[in-house]
C-alpha positions as CSV (number, residue, x, y, z in Angstrom):
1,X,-10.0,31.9,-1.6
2,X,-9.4,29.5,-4.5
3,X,-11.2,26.8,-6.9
4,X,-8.9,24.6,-8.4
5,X,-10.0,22.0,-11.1
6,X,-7.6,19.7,-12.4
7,X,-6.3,15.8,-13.6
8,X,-5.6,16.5,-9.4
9,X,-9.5,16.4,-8.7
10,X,-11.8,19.9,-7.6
11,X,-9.6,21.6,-4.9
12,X,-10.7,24.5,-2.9
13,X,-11.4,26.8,-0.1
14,X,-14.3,26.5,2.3
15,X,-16.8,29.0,2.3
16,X,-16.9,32.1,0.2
17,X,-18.6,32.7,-3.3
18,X,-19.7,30.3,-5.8
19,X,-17.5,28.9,-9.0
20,X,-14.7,31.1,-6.5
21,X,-14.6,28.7,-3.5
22,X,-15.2,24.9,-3.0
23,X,-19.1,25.8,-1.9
24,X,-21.8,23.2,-1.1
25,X,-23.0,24.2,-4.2
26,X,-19.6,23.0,-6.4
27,X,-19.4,20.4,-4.0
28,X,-22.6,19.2,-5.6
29,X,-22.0,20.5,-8.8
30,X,-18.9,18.4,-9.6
31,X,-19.8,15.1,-7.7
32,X,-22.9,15.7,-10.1
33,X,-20.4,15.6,-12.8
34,X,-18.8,12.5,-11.7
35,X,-21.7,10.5,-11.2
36,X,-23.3,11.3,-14.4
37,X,-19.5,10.5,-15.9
38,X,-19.7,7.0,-14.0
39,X,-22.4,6.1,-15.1
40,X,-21.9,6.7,-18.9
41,X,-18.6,5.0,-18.4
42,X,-19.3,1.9,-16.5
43,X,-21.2,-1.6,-16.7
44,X,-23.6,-1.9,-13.6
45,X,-21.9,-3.5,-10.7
46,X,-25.6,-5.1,-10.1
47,X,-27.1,-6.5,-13.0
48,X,-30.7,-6.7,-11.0
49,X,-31.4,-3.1,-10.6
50,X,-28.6,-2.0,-13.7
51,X,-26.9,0.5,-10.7
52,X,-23.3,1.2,-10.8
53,X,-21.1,1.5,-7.3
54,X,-19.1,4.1,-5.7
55,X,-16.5,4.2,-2.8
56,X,-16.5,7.0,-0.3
57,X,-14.1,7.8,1.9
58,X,-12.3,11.2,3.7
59,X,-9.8,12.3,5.8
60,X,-10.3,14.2,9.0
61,X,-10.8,17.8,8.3
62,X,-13.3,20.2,9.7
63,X,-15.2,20.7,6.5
64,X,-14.9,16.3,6.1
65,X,-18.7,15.7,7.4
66,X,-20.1,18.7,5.7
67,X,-19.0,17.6,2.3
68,X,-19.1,13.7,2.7
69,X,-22.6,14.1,3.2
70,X,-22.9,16.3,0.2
71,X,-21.2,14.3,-2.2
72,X,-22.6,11.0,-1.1
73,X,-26.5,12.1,-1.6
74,X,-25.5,13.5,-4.4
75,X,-24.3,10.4,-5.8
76,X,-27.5,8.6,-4.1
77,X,-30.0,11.7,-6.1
78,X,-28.0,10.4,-9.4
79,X,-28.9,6.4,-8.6
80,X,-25.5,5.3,-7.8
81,X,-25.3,2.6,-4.8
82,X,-22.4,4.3,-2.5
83,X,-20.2,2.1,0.0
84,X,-19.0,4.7,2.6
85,X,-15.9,3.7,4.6
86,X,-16.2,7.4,6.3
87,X,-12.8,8.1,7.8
88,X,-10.1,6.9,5.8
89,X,-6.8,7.7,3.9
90,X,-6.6,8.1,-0.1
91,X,-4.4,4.8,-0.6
92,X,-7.3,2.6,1.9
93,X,-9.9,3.9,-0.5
94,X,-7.9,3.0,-3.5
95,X,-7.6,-0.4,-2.4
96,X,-11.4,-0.6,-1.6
97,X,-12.6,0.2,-5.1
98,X,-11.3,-2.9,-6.9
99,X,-12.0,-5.1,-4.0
100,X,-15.2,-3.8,-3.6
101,X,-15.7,-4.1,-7.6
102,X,-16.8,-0.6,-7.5
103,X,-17.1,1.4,-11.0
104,X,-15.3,4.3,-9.3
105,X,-14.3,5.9,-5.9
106,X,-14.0,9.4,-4.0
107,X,-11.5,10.6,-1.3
108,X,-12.5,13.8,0.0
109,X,-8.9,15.6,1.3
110,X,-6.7,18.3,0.1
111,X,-3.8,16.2,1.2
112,X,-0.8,18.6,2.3
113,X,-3.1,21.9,2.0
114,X,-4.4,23.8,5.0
115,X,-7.5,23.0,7.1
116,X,-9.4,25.4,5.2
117,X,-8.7,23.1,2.3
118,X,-10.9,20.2,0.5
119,X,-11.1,18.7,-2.1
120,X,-13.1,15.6,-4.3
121,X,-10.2,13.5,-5.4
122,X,-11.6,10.8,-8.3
123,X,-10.5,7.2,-9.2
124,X,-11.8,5.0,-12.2
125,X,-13.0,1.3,-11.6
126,X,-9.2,0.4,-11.1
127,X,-9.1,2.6,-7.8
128,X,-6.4,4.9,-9.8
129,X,-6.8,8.5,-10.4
130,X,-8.5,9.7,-13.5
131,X,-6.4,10.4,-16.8
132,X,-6.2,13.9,-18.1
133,X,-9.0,12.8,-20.7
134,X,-11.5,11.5,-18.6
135,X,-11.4,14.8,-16.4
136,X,-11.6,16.9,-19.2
137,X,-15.0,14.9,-19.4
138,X,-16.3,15.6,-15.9
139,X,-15.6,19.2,-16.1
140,X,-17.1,19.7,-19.8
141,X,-19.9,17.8,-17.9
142,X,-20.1,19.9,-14.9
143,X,-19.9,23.1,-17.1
144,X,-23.2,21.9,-18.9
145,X,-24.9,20.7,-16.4
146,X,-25.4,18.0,-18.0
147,X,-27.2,16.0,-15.1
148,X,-30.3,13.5,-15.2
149,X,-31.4,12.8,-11.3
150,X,-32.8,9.5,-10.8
151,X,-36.7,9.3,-9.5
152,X,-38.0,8.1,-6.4
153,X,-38.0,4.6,-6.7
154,X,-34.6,4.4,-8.5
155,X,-32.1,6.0,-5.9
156,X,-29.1,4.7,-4.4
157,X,-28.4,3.1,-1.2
158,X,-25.8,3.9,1.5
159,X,-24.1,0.7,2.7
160,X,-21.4,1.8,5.8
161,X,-18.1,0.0,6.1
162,X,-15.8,0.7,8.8
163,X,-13.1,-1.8,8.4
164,X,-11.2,-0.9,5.6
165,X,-8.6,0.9,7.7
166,X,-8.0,-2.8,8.6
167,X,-8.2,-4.5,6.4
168,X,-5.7,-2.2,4.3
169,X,-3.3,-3.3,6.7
170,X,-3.6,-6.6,6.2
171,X,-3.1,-6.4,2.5
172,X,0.3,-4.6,3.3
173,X,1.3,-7.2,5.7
174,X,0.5,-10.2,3.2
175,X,3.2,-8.5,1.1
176,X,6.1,-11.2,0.3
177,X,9.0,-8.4,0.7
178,X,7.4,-7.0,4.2
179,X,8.9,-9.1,7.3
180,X,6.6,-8.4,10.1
181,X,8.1,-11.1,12.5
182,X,11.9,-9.7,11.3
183,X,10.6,-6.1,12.6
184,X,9.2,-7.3,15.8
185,X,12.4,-9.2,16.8
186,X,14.3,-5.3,16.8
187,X,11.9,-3.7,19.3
188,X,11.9,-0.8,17.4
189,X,10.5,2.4,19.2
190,X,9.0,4.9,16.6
191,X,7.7,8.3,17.2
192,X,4.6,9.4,14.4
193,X,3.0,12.3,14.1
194,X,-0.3,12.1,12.3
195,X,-1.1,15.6,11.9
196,X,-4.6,14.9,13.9
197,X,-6.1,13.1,10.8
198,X,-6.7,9.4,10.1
199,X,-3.2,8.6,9.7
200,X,-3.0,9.1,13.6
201,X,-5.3,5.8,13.6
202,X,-3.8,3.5,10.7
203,X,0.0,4.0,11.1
204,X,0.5,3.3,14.8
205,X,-2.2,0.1,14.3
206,X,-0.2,-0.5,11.4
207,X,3.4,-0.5,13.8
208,X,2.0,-2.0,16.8
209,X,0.9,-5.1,14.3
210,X,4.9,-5.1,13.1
211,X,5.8,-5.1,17.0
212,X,7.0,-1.6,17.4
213,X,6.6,0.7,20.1
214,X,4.5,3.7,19.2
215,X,4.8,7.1,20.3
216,X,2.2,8.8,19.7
217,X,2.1,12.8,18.6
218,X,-1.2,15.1,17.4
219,X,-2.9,11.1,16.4
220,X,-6.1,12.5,17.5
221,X,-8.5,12.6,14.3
222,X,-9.9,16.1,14.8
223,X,-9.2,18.1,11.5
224,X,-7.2,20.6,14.1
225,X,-3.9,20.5,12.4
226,X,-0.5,21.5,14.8
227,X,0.9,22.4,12.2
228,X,1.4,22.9,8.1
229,X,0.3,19.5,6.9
230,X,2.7,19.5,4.5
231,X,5.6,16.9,5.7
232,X,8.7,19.6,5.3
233,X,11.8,19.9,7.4
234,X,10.0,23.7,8.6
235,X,6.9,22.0,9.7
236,X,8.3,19.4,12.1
237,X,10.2,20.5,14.5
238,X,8.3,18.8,17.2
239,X,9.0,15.3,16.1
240,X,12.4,15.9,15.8
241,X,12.4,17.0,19.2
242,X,10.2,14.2,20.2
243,X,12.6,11.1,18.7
244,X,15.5,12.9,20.8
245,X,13.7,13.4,23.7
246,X,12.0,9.3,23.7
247,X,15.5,8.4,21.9
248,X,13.1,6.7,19.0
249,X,15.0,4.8,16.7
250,X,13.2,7.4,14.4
251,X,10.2,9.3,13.3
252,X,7.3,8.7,10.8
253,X,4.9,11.6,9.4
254,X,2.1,11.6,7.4
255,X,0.4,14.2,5.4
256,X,-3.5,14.3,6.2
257,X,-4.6,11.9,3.6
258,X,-1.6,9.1,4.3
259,X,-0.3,9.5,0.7
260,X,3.2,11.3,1.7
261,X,5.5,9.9,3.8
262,X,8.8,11.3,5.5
263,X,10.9,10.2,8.3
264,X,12.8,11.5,10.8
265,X,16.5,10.0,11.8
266,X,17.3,8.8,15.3
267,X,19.6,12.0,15.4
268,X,16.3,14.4,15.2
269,X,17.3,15.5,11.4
270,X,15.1,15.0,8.9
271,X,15.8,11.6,6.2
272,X,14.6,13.9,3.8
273,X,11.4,13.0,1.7
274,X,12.8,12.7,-1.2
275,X,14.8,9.3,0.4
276,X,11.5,8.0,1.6
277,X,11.0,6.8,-2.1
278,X,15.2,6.0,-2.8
279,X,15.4,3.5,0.6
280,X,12.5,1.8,0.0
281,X,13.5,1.2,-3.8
282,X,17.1,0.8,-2.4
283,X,15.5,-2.6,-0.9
284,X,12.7,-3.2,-3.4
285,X,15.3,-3.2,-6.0
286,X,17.6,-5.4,-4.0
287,X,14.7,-8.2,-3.9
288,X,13.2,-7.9,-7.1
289,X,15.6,-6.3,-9.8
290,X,13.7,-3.8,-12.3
291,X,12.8,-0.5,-13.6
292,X,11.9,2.4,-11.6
293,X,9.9,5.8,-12.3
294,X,9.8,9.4,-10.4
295,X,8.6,12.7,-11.4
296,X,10.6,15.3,-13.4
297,X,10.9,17.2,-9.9
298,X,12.4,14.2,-7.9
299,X,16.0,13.7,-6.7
300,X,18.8,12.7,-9.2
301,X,19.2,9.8,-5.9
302,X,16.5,7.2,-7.6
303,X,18.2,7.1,-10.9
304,X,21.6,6.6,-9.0
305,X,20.0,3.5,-7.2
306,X,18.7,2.0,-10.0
307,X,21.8,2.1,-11.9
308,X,23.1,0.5,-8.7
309,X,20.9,-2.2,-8.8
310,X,20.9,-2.5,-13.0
311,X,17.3,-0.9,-13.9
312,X,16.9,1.5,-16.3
313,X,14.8,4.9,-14.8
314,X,12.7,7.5,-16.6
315,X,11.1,10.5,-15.1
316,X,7.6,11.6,-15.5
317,X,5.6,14.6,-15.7
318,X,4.4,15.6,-12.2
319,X,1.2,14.4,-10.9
320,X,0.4,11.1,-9.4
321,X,-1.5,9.7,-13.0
322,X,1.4,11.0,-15.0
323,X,3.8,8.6,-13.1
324,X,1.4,5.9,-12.9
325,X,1.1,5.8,-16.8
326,X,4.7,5.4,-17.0
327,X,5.5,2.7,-14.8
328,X,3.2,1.2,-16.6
329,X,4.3,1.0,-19.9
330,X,8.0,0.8,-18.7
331,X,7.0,-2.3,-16.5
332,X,8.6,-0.2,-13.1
333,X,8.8,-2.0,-10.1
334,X,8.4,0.9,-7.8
335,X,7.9,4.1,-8.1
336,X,6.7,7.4,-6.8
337,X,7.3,11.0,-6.1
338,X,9.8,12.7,-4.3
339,X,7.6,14.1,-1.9
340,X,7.4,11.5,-0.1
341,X,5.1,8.9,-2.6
342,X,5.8,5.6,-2.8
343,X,3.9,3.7,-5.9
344,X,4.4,0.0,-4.9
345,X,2.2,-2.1,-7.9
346,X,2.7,-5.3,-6.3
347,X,-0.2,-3.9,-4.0
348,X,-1.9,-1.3,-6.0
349,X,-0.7,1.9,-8.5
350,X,-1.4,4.6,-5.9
351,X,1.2,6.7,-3.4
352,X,0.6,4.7,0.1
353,X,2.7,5.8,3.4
354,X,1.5,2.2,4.4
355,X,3.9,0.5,2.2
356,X,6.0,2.6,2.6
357,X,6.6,2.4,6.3
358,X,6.1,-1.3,5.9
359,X,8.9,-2.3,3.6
360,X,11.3,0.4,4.8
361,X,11.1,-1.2,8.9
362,X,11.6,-4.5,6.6
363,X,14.9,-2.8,5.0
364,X,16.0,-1.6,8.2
365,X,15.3,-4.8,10.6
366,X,17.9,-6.8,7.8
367,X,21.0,-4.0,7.9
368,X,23.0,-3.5,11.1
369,X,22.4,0.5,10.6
370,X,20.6,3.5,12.4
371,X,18.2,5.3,10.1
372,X,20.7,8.3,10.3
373,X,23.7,5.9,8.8
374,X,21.4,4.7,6.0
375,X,20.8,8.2,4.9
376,X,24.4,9.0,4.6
377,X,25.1,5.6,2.4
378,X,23.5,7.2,-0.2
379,X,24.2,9.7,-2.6
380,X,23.7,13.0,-1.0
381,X,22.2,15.6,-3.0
382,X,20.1,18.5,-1.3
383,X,16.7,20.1,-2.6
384,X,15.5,23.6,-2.5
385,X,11.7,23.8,-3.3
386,X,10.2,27.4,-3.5
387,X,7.2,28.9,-5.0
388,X,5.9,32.2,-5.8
389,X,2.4,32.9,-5.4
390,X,0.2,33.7,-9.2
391,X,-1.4,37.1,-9.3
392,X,-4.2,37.8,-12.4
393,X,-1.2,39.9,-13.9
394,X,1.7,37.2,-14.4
395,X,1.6,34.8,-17.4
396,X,3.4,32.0,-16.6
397,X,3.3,30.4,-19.9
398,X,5.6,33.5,-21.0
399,X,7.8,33.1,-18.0
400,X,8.9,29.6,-18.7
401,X,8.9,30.4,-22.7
402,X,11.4,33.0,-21.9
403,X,13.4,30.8,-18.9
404,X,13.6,28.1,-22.7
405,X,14.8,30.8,-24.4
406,X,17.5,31.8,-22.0
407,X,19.5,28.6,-21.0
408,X,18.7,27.0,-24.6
409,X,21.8,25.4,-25.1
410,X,21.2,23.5,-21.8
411,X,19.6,19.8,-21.9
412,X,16.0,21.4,-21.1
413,X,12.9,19.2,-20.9
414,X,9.3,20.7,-21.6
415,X,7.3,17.6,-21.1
416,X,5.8,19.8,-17.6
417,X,6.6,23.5,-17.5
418,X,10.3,23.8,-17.9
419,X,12.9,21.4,-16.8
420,X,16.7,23.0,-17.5
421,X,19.5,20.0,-16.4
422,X,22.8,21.3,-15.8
423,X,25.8,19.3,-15.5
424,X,25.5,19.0,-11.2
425,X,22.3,20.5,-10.3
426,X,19.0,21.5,-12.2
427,X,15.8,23.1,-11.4
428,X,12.1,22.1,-12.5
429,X,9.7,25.4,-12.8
430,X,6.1,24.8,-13.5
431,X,2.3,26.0,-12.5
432,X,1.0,23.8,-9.2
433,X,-1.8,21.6,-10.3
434,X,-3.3,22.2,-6.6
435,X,-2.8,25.7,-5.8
436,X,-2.3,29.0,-7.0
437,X,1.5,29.0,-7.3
438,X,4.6,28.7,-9.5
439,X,7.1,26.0,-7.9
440,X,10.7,26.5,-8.0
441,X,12.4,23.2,-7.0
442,X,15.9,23.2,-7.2
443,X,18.9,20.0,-6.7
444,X,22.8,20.6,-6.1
445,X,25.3,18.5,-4.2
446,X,24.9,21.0,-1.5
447,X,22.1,22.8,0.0
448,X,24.0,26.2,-0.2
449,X,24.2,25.2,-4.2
450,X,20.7,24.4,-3.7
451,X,19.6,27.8,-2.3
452,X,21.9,29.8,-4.7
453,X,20.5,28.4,-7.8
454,X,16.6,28.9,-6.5
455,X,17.1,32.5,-5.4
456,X,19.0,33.2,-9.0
457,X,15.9,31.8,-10.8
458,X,13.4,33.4,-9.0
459,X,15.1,36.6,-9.2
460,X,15.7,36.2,-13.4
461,X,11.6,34.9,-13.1
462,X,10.9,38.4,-11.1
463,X,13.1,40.0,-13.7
464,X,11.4,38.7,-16.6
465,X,7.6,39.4,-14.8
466,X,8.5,42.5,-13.8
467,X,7.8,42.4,-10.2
């Protein structure tokens, strides 16, 4: 059972022991921290009564209810006016906050993590997630205690609003590069699997408003996930059986929270998530020439397609802000992560599955392909992603000084953990900023090369621990 407090939001388990567990207690605790933060930071969204605004909004997990309602009288005790969209996905509520001219929003998920998983994800005015400063803020905040409850007369008000989901999907379809009518005229038939959260509601009404045929698998909204939320070839083997069986012209998942986005080919094989973010720049790119931006622990495939397409591409430190940052001050087009993020500014600077599936049926509905022949017109490099769990004893900070020390004369990046680049392949070792783990991700032309290089890291890591 684990609390988890990072530039990723407050991330834990349900239940357990205080300051050990995401609690009703932290659950109060930090939101306390937030509110207080918001309203140091921000001018009142109504000058009348001087009260600043805050967005609510959470995907569909058991513990969902329980801490929505915690979080948003919380925020109400503190003075803040909340506008709750209930269920929703992170990107909706990112949206919402600007529109809304909110000082600041909430999402309440733990994205890919199990059901006994939540978590308080926290956006700024913009709707984008908090620098590394600004949390550094909250929890200094939240470590104090610093908090000043508003009285009686002076709390905030609750005002419900359902149709965000909606109109999310409008913005998306308003979009110059997406081609709704273009999509409709293929009759595509598309299988998604929403891993019973709210991305079982908003992608299907998102495809149905395109003109595809929806298949629907585990779409119902009840927090009771199939399966590891976590959009990974291991995960999903019954949508891959599921686009065989309907003969789908392919498959869509989500992650809980509808920031990750993979597909699956018409052949049942997985397009690989790290593609989700290379075809839809592949098109993006051919529309709108530019710069592009990915995490250090992305495929080697985006910087190929950008050459392609005569854009320069960086890579950032991982985590959603990190990139973010970048694209900003290189002026990116598109961007993202490679598990399955697509960062799409001319909408907003947040990972959305929305866009995502949007512009990549646009791609599609213009090339005379299958989603399996697309995949193999790229450049085909295979990923091996691995982790080893953190026990009180290992001191990961030693680890990667001594992983430096050892393939020195390598080109080696230290901009997040340790990055070692070897001529074909590289790996990417750091600490997870949302659980208790050390990630191994690994990149060769082939996924035996793949697998090789990740089990002879984690065996000189094991080595070097002495475990």
């Amino acid at each position: 059972m684990t609390l988890i407090k990072s530039i990723s939001g407050i991330r834990g388990t349900i239940g357990g022991v205080v300051g050990d567990n995401l609690t009703p207690v932290d659950a109060v605790k930090f939101a306390s921290a937030y509110g207080t933060w918001i309203k140091q930071q921000a001018q009142p969204s109504n000058p009348t009564t001087g009260k600043v605004t805050v967005v609510i909004g959470r995907d569909a997990r058991i513990s969902g209810p329980m801490i929505h309602n915690l979080v948003m009288n919380t925020l109400i005790g503190l003075g803040i006016d909340v506008i709750d969209l209930g269920l929703s996905t992170t990107p909706t509520v990112e949206i919402a906050v600007p529109l809304e001219k909110a000082q600041g929003g909430i999402i309440l998920t733990a994205s890919h993590n199990p059901k006994q998983w939540n978590a308080l994800k926290l956006l700024n005015h913009k709707g984008e997630f908090l620098s590394g400063a600004d949390g550094a803020q909250i929890l200094a905040i939240a470590e104090a205690e610093a908090f000043d409850f508003s009285e009686v007369d002076e709390l905030g008000t609750v005002t419900v609003n359902d149709a965000y989901m909606d109109i999310h999907i409008d913005e998306v379809l308003q979009l110059p590069l997406v081609d709704a009518e273009a999509v409709a005229q293929r009759k595509y038939k598309v299988v998604v699997d929403g891993v019973n959260s709210s991305g079982g509601i908003i992608i299907p009404n998102l495809l149905e408003q395109m003109g595809v045929e929806v298949v629907k698998l585990y779409c119902e909204p009840n927090g009771h996930f199939p399966h590891n939320p976590e959009p990974l070839k291991e995960h999903l083997g019954d949508i891959c059986e599921l686009v065989l069986r309907e003969k789908a012209d392919f498959g869509i998942v989500v992650d809980p929270d509808v920031d990750r986005l993979a597909f699956i080919s018409n052949d049942g094989e997985m397009f690989g998530e790290e593609y989700t973010l290379v075809a839809v720049a592949d098109y993006v790119l051919s529309k709108t020439p530019g710069n592009t931006v990915s995490n250090m622990s992305s495929s080697r495939a985006l910087r190929d397609i950008t050459t392609k397409h005569n854009g320069s591409y960086q890579a950032s430190a991982v985590g959603e802000v990190n990139v973010v940052e970048l694209m900003k001050s290189t002026n990116a087009i598109i961007g993202g992560e490679g598990n399955g993020g697509i960062i799409y500014p001319e909408l907003h600077y947040g990972r959305d599955s929305l866009v995502g599936v949007a512009l990549f049926l646009t791609y599609l509905a213009q090339q005379e392909l299958t989603v399996a022949q697309l995949r193999a017109s790229y450049p085909q490099y295979y990923m091996s992603k691995n982790k080893i769990e953190l026990t009180p004893s290992l001191d990961v900070d030693a680890i990667l000084v001594a992983m430096t020390a050892k393939y020195q004369h390598e080109e080696i990046s230290t901009i997040d953990g340790v990055k070692i680049d070897f001529p074909s392949e590289w790996v990417h070792l750091r600490k997870s900023n949302t659980e208790p783990i050390i990630r191994i991700y690994t990149e060769a032309p082939s996924q035996a090369g793949a697998d090789a290089l990740a089990l002879r890291i984690i065996d000189e890591i094991k080595n070097i621990a002495g475990i």
